[in-house]
ROVEX-262910 format. One record per residue: residue number from 1; chain; x, y, z of N, C-alpha, C in turn. Coordinates in nm, 4 decimals, always signed. Atoms other than C-alpha are relative to their C-alpha. Layout:
# ROVEX-262910
+-----+----+----------+----------+----------+----------+----------+----------+----------+----------+----------+
:   i : ch :      n_u :      n_v :      n_w :     ca_u :     ca_v :     ca_w :      c_u :      c_v :      c_w :
+-----+----+----------+----------+----------+----------+----------+----------+----------+----------+----------+
: NUM :  A :        X :        Y :        Z :        X :        Y :        Z :        X :        Y :        Z :
...
+-----+----+----------+----------+----------+----------+----------+----------+----------+----------+----------+
This chain:
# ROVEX-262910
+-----+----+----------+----------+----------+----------+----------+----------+----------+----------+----------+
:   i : ch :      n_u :      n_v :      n_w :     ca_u :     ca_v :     ca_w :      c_u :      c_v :      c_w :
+-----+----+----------+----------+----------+----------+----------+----------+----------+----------+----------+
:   1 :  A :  +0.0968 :  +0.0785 :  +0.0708 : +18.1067 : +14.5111 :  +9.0615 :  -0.1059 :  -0.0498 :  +0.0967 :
:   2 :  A :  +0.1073 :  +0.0349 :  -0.1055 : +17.7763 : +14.4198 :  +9.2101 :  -0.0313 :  -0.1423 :  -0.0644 :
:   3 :  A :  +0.0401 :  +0.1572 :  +0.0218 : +17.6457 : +14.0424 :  +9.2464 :  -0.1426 :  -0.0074 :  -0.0284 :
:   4 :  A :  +0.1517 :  -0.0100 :  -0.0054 : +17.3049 : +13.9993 :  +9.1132 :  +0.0096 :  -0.1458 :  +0.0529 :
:   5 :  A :  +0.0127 :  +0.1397 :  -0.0672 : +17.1151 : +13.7238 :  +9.2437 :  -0.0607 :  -0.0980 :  -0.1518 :
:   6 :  A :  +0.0642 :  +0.0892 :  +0.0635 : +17.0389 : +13.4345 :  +9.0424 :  -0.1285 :  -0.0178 :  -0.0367 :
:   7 :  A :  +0.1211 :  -0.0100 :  +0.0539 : +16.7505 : +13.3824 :  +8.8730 :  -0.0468 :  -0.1604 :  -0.0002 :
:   8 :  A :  -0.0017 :  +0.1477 :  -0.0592 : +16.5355 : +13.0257 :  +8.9290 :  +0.0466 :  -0.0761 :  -0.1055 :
:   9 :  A :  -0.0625 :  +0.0658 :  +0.0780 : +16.6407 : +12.9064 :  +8.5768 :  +0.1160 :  -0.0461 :  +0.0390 :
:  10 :  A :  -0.1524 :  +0.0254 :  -0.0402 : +16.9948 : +12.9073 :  +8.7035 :  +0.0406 :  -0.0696 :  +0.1079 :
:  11 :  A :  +0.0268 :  +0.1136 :  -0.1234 : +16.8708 : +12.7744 :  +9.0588 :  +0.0198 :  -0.1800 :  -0.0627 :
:  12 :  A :  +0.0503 :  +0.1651 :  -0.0057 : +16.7260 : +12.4936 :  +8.9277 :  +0.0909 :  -0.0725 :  -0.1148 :
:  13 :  A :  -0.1053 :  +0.0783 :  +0.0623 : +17.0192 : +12.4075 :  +8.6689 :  +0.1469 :  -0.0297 :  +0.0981 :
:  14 :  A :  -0.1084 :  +0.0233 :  -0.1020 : +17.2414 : +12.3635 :  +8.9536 :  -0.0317 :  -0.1196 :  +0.1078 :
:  15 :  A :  +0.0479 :  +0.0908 :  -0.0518 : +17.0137 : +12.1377 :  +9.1385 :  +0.0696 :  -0.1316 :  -0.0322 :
:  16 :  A :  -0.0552 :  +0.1151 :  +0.0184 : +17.1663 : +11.7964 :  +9.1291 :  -0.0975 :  -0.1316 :  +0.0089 :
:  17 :  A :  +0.0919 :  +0.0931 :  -0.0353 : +16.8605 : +11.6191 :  +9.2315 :  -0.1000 :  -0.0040 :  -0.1425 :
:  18 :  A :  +0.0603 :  -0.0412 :  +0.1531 : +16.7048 : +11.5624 :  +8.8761 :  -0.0736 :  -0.1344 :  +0.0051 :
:  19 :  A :  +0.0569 :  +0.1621 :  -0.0101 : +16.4138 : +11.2467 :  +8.8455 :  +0.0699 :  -0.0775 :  -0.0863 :
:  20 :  A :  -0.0453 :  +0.0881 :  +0.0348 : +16.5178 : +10.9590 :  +8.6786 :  -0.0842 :  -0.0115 :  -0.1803 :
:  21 :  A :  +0.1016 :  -0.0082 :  +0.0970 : +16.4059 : +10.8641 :  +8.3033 :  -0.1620 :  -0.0511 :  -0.0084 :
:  22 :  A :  +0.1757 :  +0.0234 :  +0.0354 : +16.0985 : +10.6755 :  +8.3541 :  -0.0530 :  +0.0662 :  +0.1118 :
:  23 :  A :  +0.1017 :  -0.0670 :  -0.0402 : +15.9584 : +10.8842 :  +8.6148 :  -0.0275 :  +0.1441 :  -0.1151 :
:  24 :  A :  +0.0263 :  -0.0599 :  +0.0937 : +16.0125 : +11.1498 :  +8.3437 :  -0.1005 :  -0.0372 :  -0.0922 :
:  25 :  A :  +0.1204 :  +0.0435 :  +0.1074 : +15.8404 : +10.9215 :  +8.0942 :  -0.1382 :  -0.0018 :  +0.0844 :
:  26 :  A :  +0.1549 :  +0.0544 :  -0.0823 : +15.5592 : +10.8361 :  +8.3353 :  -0.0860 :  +0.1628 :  +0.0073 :
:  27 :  A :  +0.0285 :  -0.1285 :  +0.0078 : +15.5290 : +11.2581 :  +8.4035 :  -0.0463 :  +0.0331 :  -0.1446 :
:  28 :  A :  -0.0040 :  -0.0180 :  +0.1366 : +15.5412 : +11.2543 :  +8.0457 :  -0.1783 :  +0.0027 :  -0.0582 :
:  29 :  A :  +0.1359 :  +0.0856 :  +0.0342 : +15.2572 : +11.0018 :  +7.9498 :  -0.1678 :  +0.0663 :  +0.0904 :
:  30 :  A :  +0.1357 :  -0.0425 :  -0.0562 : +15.0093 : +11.1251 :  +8.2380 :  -0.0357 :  +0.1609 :  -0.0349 :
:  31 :  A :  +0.0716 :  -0.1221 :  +0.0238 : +15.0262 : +11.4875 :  +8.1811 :  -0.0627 :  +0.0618 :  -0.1397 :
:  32 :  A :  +0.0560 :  -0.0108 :  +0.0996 : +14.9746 : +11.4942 :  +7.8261 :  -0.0893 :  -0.1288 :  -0.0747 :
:  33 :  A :  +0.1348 :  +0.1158 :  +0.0394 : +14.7240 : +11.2206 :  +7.8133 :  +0.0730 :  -0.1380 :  -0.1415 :
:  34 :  A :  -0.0613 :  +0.0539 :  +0.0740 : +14.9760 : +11.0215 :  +7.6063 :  -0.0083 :  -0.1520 :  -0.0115 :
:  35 :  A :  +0.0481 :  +0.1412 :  -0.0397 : +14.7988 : +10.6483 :  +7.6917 :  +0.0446 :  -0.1041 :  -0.1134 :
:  36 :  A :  +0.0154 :  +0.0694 :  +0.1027 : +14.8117 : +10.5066 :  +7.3521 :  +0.2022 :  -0.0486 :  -0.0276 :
:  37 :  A :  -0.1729 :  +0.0001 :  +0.0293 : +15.2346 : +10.5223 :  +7.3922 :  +0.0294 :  -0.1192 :  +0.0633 :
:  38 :  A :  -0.0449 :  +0.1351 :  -0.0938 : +15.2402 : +10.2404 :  +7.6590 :  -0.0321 :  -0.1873 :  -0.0334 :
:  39 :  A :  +0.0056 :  +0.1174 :  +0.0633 : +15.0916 :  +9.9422 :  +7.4399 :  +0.1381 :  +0.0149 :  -0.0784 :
:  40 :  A :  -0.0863 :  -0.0174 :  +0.1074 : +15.4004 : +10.0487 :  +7.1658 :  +0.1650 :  -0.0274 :  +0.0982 :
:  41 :  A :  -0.0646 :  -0.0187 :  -0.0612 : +15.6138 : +10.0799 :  +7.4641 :  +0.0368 :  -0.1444 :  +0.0340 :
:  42 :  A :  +0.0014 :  +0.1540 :  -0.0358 : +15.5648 :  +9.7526 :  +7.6390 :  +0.0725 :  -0.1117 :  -0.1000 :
:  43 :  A :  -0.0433 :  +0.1052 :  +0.0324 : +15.5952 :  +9.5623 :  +7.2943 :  +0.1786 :  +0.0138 :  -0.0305 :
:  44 :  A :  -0.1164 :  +0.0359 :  +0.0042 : +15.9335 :  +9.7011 :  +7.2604 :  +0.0803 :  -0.0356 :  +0.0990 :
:  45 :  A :  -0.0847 :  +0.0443 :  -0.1558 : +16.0475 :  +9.6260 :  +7.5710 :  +0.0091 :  -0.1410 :  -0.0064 :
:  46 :  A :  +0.0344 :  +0.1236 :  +0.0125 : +15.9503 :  +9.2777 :  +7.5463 :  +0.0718 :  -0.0598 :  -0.1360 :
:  47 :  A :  -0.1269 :  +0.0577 :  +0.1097 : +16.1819 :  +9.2617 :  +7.2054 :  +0.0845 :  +0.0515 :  +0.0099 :
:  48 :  A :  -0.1202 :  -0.0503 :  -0.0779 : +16.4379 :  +9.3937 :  +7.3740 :  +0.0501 :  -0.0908 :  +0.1094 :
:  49 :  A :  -0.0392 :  +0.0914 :  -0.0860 : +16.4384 :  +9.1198 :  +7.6107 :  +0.0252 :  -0.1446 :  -0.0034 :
:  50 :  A :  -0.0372 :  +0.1485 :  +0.1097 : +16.3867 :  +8.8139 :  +7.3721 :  +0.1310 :  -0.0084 :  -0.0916 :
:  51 :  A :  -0.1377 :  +0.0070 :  +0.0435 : +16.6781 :  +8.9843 :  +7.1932 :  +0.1267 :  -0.0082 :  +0.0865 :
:  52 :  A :  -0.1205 :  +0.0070 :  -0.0928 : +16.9036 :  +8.9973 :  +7.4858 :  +0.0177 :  -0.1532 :  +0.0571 :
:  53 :  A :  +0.0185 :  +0.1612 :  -0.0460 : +16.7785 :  +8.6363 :  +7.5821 :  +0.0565 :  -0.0761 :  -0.0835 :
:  54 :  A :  -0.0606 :  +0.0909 :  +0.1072 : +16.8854 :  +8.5275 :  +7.2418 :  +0.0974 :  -0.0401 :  +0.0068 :
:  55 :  A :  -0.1548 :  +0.0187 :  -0.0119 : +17.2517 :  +8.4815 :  +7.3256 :  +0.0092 :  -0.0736 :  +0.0929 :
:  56 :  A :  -0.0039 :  +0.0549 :  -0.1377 : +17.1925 :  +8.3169 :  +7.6552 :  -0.0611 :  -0.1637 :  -0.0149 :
:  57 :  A :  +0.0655 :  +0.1674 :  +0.0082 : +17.1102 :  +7.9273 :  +7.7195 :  -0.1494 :  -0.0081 :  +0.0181 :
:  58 :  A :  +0.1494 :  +0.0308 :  +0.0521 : +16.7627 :  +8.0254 :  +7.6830 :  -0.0657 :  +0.0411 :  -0.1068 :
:  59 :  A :  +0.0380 :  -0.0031 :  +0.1327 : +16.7742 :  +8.0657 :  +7.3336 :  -0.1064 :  -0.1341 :  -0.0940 :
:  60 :  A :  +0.0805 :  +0.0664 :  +0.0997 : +16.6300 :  +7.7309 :  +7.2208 :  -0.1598 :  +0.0117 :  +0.0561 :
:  61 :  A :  +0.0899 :  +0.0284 :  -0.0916 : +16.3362 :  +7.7798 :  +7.4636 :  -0.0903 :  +0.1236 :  -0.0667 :
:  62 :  A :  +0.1059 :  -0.1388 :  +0.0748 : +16.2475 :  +8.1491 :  +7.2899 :  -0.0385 :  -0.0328 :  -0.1649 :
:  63 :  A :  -0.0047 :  +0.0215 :  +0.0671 : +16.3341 :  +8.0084 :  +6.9542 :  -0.1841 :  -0.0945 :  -0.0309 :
:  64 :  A :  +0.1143 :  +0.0543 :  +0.0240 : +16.0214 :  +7.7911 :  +6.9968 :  -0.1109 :  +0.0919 :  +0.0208 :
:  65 :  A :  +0.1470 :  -0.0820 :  -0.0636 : +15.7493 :  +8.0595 :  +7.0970 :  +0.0128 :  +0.0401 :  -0.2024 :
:  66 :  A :  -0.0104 :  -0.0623 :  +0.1411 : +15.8383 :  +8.1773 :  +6.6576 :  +0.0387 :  -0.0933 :  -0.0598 :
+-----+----+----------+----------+----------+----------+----------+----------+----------+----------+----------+
């Protein structure tokens, strides 16, 4: 039996060194001009963090900003 050689698809699924998600997103956003994603982005992030705050002793402190 003969060994072919790999092909780079197969290289590069073996690679272990793979970026992370938000440099993905960031690759994402700049190469397809995707600008308008990072206002939508931001505000969920930001209710994602008032909801995680909610449980914590700085609930009555967020409770007042609503």
């Amino acid at each position: 039996m003969s060994q072919r050689k790999p092909k780079d698809f197969e290289r590069a699924a073996r690679e272990q060194s793979s970026p992370g998600f938000f440099a993905e997103l960031w690759g994402f956003l700049r190469e397809n001009k995707k600008w308008w994603l990072i206002p939508i982005l931001l505000v969920l992030l930001i209710l994602g963090v008032l909801v995680l705050l909610s449980g914590t002793g700085a609930a009555p402190f967020i409770y007042t900003l609503f």
